[in-house]
N, CA, C and O atoms as a Tripos MOL2 file, in Angstrom:
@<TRIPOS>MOLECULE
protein
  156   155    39     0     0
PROTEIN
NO_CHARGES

@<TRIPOS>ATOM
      1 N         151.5900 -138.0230  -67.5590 N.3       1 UNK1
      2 CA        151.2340 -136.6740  -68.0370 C.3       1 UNK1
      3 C         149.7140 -136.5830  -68.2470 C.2       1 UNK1
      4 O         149.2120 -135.7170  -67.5320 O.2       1 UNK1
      5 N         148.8270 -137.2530  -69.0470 N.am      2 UNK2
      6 CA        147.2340 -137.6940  -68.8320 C.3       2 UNK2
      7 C         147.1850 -137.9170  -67.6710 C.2       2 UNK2
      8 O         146.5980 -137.0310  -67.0490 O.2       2 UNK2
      9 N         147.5390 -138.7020  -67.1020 N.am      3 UNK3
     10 CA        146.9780 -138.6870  -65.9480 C.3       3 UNK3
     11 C         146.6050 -137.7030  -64.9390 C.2       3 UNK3
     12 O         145.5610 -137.5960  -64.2960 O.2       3 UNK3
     13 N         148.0250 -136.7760  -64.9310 N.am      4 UNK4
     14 CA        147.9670 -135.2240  -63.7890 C.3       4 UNK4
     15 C         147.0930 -134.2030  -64.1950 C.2       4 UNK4
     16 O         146.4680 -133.3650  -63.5440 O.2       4 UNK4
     17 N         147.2060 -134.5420  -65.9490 N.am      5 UNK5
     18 CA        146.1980 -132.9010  -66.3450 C.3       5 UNK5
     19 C         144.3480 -133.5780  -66.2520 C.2       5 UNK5
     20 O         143.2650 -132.9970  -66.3250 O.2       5 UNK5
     21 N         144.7410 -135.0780  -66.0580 N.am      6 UNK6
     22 CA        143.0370 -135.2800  -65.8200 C.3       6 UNK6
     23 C         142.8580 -135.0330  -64.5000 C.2       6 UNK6
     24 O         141.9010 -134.4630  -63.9760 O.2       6 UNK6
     25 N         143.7220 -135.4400  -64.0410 N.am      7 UNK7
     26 CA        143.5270 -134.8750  -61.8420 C.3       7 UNK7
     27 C         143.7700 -133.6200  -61.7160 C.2       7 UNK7
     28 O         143.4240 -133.0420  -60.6860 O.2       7 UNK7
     29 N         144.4030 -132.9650  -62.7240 N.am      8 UNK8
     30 CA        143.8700 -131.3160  -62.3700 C.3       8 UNK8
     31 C         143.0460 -130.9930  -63.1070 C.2       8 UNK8
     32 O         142.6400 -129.8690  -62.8130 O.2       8 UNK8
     33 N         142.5420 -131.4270  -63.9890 N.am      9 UNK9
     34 CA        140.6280 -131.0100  -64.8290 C.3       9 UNK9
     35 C         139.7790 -131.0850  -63.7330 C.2       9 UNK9
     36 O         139.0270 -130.2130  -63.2970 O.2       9 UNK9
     37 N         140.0030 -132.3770  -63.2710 N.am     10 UNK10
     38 CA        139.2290 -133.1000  -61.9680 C.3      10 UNK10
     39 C         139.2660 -132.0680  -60.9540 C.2      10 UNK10
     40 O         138.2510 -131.7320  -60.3460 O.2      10 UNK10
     41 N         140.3970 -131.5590  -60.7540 N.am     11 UNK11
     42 CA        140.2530 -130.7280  -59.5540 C.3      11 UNK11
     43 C         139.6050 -129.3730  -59.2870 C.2      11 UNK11
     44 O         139.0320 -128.8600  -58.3260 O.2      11 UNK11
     45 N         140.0090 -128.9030  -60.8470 N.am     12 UNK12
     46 CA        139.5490 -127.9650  -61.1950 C.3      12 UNK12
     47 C         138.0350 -127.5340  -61.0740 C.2      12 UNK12
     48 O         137.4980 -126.5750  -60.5200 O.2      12 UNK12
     49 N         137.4700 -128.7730  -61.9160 N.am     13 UNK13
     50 CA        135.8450 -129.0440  -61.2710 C.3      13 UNK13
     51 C         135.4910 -128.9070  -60.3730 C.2      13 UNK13
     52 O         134.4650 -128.2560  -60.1740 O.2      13 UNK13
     53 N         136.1620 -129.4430  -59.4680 N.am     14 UNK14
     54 CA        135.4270 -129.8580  -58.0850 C.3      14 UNK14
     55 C         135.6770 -128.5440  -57.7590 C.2      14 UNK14
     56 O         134.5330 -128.1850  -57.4840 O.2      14 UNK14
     57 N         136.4260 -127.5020  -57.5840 N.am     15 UNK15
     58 CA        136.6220 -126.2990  -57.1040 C.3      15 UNK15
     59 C         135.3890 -125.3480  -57.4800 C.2      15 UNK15
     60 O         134.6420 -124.7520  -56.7050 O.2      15 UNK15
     61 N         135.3790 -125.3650  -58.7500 N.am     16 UNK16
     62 CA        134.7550 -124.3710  -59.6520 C.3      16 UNK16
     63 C         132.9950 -124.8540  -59.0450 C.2      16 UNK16
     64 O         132.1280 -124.0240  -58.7710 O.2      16 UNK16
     65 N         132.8570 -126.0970  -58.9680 N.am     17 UNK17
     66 CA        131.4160 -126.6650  -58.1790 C.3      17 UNK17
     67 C         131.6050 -126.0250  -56.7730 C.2      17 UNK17
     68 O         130.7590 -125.1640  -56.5320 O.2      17 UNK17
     69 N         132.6940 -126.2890  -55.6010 N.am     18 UNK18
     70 CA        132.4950 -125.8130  -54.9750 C.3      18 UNK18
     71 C         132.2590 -124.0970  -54.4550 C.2      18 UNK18
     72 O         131.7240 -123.7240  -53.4100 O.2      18 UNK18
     73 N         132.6260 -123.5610  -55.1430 N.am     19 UNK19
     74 CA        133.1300 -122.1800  -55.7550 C.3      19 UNK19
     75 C         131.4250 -121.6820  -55.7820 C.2      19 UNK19
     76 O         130.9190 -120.7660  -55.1350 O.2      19 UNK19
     77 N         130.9180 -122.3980  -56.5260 N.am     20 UNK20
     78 CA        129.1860 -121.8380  -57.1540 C.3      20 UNK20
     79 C         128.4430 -122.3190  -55.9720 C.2      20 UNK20
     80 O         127.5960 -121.5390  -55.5360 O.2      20 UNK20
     81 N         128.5990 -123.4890  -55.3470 N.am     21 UNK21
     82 CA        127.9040 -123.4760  -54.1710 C.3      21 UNK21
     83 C         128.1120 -122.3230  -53.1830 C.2      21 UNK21
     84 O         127.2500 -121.5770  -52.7180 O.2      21 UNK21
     85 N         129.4950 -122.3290  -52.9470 N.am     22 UNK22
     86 CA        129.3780 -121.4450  -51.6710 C.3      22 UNK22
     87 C         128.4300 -120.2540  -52.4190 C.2      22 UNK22
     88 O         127.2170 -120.2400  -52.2070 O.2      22 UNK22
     89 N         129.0220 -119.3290  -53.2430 N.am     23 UNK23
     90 CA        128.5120 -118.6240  -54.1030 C.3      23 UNK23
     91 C         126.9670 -118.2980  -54.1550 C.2      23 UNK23
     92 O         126.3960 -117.2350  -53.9100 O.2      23 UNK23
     93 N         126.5980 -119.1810  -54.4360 N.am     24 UNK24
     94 CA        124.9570 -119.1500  -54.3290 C.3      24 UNK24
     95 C         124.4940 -119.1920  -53.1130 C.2      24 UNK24
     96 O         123.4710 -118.5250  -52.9540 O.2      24 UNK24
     97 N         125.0110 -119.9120  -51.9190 N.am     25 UNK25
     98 CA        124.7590 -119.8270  -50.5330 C.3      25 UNK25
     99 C         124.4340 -118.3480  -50.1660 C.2      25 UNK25
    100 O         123.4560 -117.7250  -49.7520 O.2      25 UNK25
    101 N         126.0530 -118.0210  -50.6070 N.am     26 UNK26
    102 CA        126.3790 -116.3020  -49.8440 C.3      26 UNK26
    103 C         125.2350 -115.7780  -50.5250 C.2      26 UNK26
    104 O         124.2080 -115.6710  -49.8550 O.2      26 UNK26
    105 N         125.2110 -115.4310  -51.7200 N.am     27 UNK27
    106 CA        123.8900 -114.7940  -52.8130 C.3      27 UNK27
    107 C         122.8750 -114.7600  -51.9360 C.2      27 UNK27
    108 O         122.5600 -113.7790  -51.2630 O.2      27 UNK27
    109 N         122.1870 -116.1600  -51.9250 N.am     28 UNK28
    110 CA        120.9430 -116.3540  -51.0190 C.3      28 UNK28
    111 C         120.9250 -114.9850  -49.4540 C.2      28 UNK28
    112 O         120.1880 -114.0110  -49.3030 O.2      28 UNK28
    113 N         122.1450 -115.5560  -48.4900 N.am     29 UNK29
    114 CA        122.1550 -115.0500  -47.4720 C.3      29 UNK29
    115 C         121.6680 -113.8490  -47.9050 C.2      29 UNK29
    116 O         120.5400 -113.4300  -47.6440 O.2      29 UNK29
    117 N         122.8280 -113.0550  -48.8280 N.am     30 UNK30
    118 CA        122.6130 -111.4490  -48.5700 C.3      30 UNK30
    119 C         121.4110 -111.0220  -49.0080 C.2      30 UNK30
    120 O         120.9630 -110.0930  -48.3360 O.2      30 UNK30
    121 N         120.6130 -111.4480  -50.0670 N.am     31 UNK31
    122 CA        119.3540 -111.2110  -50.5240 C.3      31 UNK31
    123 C         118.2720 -111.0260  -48.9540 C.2      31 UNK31
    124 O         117.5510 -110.1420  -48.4900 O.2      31 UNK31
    125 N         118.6040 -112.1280  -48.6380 N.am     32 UNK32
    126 CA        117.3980 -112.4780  -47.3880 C.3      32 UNK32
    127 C         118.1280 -111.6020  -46.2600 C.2      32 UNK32
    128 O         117.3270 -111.2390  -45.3980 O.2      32 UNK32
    129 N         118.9870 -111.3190  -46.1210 N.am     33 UNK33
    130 CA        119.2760 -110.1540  -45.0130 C.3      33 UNK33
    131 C         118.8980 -109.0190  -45.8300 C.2      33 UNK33
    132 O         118.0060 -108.3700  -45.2850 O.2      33 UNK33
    133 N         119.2480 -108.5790  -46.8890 N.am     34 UNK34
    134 CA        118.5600 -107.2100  -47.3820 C.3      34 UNK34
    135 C         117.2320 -107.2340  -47.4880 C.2      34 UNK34
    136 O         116.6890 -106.2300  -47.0260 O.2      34 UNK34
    137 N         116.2280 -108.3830  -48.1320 N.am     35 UNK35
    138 CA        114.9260 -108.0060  -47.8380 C.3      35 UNK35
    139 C         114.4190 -107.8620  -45.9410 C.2      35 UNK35
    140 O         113.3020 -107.6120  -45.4870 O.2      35 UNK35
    141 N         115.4550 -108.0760  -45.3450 N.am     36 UNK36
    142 CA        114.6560 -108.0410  -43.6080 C.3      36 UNK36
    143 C         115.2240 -106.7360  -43.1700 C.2      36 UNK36
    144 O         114.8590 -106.2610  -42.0950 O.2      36 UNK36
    145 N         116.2220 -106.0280  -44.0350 N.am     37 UNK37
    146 CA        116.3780 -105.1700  -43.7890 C.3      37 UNK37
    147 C         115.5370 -103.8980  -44.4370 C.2      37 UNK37
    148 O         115.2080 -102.7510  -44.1320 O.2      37 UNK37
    149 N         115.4620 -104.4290  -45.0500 N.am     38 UNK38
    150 CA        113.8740 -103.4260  -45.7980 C.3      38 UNK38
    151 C         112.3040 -103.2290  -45.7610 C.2      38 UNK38
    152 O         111.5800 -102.2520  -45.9570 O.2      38 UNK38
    153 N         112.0210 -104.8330  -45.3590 N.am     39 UNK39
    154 CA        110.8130 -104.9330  -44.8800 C.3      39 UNK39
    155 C         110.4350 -104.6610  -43.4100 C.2      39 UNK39
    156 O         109.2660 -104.7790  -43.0420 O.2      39 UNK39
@<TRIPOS>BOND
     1     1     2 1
     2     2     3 1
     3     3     4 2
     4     3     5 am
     5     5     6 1
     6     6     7 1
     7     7     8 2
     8     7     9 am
     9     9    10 1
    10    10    11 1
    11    11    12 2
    12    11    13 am
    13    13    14 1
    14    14    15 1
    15    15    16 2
    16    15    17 am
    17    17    18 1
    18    18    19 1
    19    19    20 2
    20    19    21 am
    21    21    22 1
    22    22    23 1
    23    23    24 2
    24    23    25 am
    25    25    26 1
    26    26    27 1
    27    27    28 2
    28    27    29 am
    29    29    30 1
    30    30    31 1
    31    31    32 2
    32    31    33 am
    33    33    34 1
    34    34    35 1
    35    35    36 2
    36    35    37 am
    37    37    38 1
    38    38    39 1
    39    39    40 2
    40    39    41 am
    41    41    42 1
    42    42    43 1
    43    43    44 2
    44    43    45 am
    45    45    46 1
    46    46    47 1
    47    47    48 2
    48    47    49 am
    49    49    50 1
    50    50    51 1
    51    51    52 2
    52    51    53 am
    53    53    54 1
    54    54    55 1
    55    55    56 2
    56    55    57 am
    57    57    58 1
    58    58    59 1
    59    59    60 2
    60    59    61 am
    61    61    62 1
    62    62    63 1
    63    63    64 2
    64    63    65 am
    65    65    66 1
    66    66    67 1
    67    67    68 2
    68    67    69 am
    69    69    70 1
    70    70    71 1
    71    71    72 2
    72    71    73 am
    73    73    74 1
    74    74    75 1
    75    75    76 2
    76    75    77 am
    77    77    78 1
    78    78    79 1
    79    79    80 2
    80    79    81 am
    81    81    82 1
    82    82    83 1
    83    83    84 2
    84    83    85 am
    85    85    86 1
    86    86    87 1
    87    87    88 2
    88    87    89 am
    89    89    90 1
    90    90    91 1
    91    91    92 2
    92    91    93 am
    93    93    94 1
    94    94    95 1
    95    95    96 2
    96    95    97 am
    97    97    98 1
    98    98    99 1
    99    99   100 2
   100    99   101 am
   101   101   102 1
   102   102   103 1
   103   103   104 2
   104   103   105 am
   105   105   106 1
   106   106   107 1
   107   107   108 2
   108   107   109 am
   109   109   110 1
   110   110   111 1
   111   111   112 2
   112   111   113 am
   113   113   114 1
   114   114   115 1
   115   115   116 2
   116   115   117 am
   117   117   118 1
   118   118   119 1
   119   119   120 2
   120   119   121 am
   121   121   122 1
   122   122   123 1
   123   123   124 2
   124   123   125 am
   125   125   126 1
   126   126   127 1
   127   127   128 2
   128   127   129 am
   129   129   130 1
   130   130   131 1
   131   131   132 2
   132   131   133 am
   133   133   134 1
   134   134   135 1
   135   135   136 2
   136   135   137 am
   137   137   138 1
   138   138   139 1
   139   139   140 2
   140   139   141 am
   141   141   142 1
   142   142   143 1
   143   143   144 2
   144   143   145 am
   145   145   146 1
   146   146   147 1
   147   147   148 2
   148   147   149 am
   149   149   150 1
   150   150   151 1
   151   151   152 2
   152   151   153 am
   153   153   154 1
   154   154   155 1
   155   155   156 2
@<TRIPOS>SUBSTRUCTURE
     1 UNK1         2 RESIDUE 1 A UNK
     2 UNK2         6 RESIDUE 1 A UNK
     3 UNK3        10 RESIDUE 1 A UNK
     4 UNK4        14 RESIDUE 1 A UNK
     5 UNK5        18 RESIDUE 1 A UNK
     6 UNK6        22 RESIDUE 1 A UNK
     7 UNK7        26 RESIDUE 1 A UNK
     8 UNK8        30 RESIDUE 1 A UNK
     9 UNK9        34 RESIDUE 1 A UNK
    10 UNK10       38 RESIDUE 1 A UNK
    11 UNK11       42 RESIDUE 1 A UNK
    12 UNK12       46 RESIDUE 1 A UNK
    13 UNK13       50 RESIDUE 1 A UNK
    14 UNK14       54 RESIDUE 1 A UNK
    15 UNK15       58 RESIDUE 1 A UNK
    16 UNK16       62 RESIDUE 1 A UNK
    17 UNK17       66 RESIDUE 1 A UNK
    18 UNK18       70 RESIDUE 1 A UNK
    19 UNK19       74 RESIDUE 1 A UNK
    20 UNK20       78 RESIDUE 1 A UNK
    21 UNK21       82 RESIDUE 1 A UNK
    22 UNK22       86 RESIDUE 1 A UNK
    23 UNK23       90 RESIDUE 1 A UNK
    24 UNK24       94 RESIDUE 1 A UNK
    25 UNK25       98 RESIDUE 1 A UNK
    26 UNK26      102 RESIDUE 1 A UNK
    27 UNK27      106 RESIDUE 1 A UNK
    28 UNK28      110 RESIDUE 1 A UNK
    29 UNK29      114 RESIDUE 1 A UNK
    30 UNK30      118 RESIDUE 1 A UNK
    31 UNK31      122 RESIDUE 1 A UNK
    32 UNK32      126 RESIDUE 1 A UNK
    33 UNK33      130 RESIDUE 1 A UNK
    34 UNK34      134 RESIDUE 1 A UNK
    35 UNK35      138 RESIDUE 1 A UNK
    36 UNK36      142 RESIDUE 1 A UNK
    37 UNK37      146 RESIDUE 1 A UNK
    38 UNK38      150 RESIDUE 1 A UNK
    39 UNK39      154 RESIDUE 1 A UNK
């Protein structure tokens, strides 16, 4: 029972990290396509 809810804390993390990466990726993109679309 510790064990599964630490491998789903664990997992949870790793999601929620991956989650903000993509996240900030996309962010980035659209910023830099809207400033080329403006400038």
């Amino acid at each position: 029972m510790v064990y599964n809810s630490g491998k789903i804390k664990q997992f949870i993390f790793y999601k929620n990290d991956v989650v903000q990466k993509v996240s900030q990726e996309a962010l980035t993109k659209i910023v830099t396509v809207t400033l080329h679309m403006y400038w």
